[in-house]
N, C-alpha and C positions, 0 to 999 in steps of 0.2 A: 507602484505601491505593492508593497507583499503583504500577503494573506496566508495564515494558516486555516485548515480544517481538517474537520475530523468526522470522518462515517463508517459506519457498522457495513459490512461486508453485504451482499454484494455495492458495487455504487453505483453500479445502469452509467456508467459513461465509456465515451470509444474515443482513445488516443491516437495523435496521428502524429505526422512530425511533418512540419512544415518546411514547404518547397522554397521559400525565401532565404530560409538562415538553418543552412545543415546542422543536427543536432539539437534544433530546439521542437519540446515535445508540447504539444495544443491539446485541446479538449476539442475534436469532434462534433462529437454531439453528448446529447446528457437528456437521457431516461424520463417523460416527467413522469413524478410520483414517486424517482428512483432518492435511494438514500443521497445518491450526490448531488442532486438536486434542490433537497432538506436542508443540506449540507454549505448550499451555495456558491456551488460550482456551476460555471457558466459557461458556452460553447467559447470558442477563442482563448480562453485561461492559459496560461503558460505554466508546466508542470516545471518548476526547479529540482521537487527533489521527491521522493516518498518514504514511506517508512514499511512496515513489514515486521511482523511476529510472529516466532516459529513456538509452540509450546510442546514439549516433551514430559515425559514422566521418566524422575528421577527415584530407581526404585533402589535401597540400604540392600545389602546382603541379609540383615537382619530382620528386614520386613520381607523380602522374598522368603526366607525359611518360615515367619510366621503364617503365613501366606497373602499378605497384604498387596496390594497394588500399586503402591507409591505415590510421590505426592507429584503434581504439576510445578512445571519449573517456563518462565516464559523469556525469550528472549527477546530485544527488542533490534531490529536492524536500520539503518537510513540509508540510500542510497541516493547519491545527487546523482540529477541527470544532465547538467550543463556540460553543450559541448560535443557529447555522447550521443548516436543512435542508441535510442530508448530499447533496442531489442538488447544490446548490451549491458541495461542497467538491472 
């Protein structure tokens, strides 16, 4: 069964990678109280993939001379981790 979820920063959980099948990344352990725990993430879970968002400020030539600060721009990344040491991902 696949599950997505979704938590606000920090999640209070500790990935490991499991000694049975190289490459596949677990949940540790999980925080209680911690957002991934709200979240529904449970110790044993098997992490397939994550996401990740970098947000930058994208500032015009034209708002720098006015002296504005520009506006936020977000990007979105996914990174699977099947297969993969999770330090690689």
């Amino acid at each position: 069964r696949v599950e997505v979820c979704q938590a606000s920063l920090p999640l209070g959980i500790i990935l490991g990678e499991s000694e049975e099948i190289p490459g596949m990344v677990l949940v540790d352990e999980v925080t209680p109280g911690s957002n991934g725990e709200a979240a529904g993430v449970q110790e044993g879970d098997i992490l397939r993939a994550c996401t990740a968002c970098q947000v930058t400020m994208e500032t015009p030539t034209w708002q720098l001379l006015a002296g504005g600060i520009g506006q936020p721009k977000t990007k979105r990344f996914m990174f699977s981790v099947d297969g993969r040491p999770f330090e690689e991902v």
